[in-house]
C-alpha positions in Angstrom: 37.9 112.9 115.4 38.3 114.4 112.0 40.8 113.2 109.3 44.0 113.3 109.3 43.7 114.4 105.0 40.0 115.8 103.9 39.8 116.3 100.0 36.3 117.3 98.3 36.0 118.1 94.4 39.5 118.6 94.2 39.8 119.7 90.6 43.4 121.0 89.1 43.2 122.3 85.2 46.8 123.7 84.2 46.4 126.4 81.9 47.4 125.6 78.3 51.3 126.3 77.0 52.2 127.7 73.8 50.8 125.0 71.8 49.8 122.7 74.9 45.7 123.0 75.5 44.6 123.3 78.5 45.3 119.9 80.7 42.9 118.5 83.5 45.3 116.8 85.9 42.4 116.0 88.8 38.5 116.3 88.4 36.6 116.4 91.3 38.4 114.2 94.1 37.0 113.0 97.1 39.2 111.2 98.8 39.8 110.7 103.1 43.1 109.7 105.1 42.3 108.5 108.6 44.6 109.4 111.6 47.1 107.0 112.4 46.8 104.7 109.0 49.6 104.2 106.4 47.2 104.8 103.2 48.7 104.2 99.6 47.8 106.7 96.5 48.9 104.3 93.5 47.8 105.0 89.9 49.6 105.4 86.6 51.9 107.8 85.3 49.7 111.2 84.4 47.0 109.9 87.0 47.2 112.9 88.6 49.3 111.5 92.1 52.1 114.0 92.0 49.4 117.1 91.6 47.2 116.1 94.5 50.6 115.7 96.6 51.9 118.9 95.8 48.5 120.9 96.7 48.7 119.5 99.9 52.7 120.6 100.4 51.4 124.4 99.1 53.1 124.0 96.0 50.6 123.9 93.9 47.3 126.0 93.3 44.0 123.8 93.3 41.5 125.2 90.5 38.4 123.7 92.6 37.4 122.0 95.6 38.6 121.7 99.4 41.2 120.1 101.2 42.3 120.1 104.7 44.7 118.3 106.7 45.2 117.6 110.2 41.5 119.1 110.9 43.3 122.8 108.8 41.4 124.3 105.4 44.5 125.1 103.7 42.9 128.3 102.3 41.7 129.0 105.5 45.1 128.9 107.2 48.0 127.7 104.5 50.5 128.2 107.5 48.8 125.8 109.8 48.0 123.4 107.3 51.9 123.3 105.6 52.9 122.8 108.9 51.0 119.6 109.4 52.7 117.9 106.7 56.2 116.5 105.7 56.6 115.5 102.0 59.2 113.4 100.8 59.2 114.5 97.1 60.8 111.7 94.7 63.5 113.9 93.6 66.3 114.3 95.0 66.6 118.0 96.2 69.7 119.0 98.1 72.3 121.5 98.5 75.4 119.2 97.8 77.8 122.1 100.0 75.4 121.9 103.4 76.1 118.7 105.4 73.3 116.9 106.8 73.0 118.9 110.0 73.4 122.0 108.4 70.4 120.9 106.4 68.2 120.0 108.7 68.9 122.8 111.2 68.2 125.0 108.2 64.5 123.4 107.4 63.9 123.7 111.0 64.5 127.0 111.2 62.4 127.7 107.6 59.3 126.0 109.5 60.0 128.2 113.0 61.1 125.3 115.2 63.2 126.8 118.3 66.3 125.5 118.7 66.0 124.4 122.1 62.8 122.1 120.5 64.9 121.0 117.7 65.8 116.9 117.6 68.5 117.3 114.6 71.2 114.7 116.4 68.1 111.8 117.3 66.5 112.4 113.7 70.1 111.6 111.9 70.8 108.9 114.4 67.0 107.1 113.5 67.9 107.5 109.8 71.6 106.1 110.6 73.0 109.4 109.5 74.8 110.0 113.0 78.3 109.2 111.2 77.9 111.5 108.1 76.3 114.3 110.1 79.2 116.8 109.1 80.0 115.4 106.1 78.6 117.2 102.8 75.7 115.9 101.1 77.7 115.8 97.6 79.9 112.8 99.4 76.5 110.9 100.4 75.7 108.0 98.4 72.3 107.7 96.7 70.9 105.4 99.3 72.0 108.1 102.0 70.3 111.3 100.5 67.4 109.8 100.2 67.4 109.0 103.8 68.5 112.8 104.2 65.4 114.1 102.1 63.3 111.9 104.4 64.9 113.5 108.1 64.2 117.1 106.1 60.3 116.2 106.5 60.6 115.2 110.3 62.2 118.4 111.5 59.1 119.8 112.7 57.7 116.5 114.0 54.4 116.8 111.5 51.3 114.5 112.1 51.1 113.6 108.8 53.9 112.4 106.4 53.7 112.1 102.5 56.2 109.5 100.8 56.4 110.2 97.1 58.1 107.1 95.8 60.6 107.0 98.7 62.6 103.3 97.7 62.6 104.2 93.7 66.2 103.2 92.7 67.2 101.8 96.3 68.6 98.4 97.0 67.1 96.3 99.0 68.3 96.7 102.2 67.6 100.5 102.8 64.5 99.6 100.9 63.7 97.2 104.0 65.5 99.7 106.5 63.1 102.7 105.8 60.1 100.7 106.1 61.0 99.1 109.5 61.5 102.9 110.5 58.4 104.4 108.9 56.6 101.3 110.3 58.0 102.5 113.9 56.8 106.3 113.1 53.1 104.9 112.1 53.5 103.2 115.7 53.7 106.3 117.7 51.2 108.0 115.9 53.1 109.6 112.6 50.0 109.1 109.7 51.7 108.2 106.3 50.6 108.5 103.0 52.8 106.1 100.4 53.2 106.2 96.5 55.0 103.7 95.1 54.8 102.1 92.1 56.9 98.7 93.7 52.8 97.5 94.4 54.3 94.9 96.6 55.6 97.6 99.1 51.8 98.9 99.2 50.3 95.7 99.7 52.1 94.3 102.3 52.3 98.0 104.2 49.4 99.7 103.8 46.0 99.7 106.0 44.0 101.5 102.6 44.6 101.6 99.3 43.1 104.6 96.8 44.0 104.4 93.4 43.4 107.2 91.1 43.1 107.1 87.3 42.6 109.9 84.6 42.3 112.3 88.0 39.3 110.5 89.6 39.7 107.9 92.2 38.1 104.8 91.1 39.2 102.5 94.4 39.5 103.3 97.4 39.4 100.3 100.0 41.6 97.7 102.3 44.2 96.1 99.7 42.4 92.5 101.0 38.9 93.9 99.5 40.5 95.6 96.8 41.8 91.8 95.3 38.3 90.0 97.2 36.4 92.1 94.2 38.4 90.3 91.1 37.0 86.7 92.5 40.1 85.1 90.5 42.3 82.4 92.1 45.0 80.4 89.4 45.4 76.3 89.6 48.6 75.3 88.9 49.3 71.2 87.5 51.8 69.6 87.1 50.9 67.3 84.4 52.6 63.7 84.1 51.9 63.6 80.5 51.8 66.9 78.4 49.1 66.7 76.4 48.7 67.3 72.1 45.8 70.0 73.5 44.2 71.4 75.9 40.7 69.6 76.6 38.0 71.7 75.1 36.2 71.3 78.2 38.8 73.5 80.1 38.8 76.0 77.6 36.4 78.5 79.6 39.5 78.6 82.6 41.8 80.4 80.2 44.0 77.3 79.9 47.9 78.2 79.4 50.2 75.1 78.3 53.6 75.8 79.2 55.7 72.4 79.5 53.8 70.2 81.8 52.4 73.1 83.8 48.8 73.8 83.1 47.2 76.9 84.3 43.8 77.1 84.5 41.8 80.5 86.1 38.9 79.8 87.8 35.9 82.0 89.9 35.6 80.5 93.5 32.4 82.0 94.0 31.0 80.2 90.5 33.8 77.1 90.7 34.7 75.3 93.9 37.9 73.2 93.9 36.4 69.7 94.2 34.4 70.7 90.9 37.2 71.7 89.1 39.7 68.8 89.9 36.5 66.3 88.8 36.0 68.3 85.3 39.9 68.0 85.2 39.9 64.3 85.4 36.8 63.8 83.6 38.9 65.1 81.0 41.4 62.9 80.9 44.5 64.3 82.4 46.4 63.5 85.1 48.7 65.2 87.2 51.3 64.8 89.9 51.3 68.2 91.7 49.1 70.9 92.0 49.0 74.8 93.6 46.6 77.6 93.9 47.5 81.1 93.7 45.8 84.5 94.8 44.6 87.4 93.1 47.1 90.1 94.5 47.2 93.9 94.3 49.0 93.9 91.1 45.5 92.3 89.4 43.4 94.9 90.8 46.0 97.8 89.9 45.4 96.3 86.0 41.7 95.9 86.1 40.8 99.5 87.3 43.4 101.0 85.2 44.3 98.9 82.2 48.0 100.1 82.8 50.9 97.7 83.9 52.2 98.1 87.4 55.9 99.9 86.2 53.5 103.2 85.4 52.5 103.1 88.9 
């Protein structure tokens, strides 16, 4: 079975501006999406996310490289290709005098759907649109058009679906809302490809994780291996007596005093537990609680790209 997204030395050099040079936005990408997995594309601002989505959509001219999706070259056959695909772009781009059924008959109609094929009604009613179906899309609240821009990419029922950072400025509840429903889509076969830069929507939704940085991707693996390769856990104490200092002793865990609440950072392949609680009392302090806590997503993100996760 072939991918559902095949890229190979996908290079993309915008030419320069007035007194802009030349910029490289991706050098030669590799990067696969398997059918039927919900893969997230995190990296920093400038990382070169946006470019790769928008020479999948057709938007955007690769310099170098190949890329197919669903199985289609998009040189070969662009039509095919653009046909396979949905992308929700992160901006918000809609005619504020069509309503929401005007819109989405109109996309359908863009990408040849036949009217008697068309699912307008059931798309609105998954997005909970149904109500505001002849209303215009200048009355829709934020939350609202961004579930629009979403049903806009389902019209013509694609294989694959592209989220560009689809819950950026959305409370919480539609946040959860779109997930359960893009969850249900992944279920019946719909393969989704996530940016986000809320790392704890990726981690908790996504079977793969690639994360690209300076245009080349430098991870690209289950989030669970992706944090496996820090080796890092965190012991928490509770100390009953807050100490002048730390011990020297403890000084190669990256101690951090705050209060009574000792951190220490510690290998589990070099330090086991039971070691590190006998060099702790060996030290001399004592303690009435005590926690561990995982390496996450967010750790890895900063170790292959030195950038914090609100660049994502």
């Amino acid at each position: 079975m072939t991918d559902a997204i095949s890229i190979t030395g996908l290079s993309k050099t915008y030419a320069p501006r007035g007194r802009q040079p030349a910029k490289t936005a991706l050098e030669g990408l590799d990067l696969t999406v398997r059918r039927g997995e919900i893969f997230g594309l995190l990296g920093p601002n400038g990382a070169g996310k946006s470019t790769c989505i928008n020479i999948l959509a057709g938007l955007v001219l690769k310099t170098a490289g190949t890329v197919s999706v669903w199985g289609t070259d998009i040189d070969a056959d662009a039509r095919t290709a653009r046909a396979s695909i949905g992308v929700v772009p992160q901006e918000l781009n809609i005619d504020p005098f069509f309503s929401p059924r005007q819109a989405l008959e109109l996309q359908a109609g863009l990408y040849g759907v036949p009217k008697a094929a068309r699912q307008t009604d059931a798309i609105l009613g998954a997005l909970g649109l149904a109500d505001k179906a002849d209303a215009y899309a200048r009355s829709l609240s934020g939350g609202m058009r961004r579930r629009l821009m979403v049903a806009k990419a389902l019209v013509h029922t694609p294989p694959v679906l592209v989220l560009d950072e689809p819950t950026a400025g959305v409370d919480v509840e539609l946040r959860q809302q779109l997930w359960a429903y893009v969850r249900g889509l992944n279920d019946r076969g719909t393969t989704v490809v996530l940016t986000t830069h809320y790392l704890e929507e990726a981690e908790a939704l996504c079977d793969r994780i690639g994360i690209i940085h300076q245009g080349r991707l430098v991870a690209c693996d289950t989030t669970r291996a992706l944090i496996d390769r820090l080796d890092g856990k965190t012991l928490h104490l509770t100390l009953t007596k807050v100490p002048d200092a730390v011990p020297t002793v403890l000084a190669g865990f990256q101690p951090v005093l705050a209060g009574n609440r000792l951190s220490l950072r510690y290998k589990p392949s070099e330090t086991s537990i039971p070691a590190l609680l006998a060099t702790i009392t060996h030290s001399g302090l004592t303690f009435t609680d005590l926690a561990t806590e995982e390496a996450d997503l967010e750790d890895a993100f900063l170790q292959l790209t030195g950038s914090t996760p609100a660049a994502a």
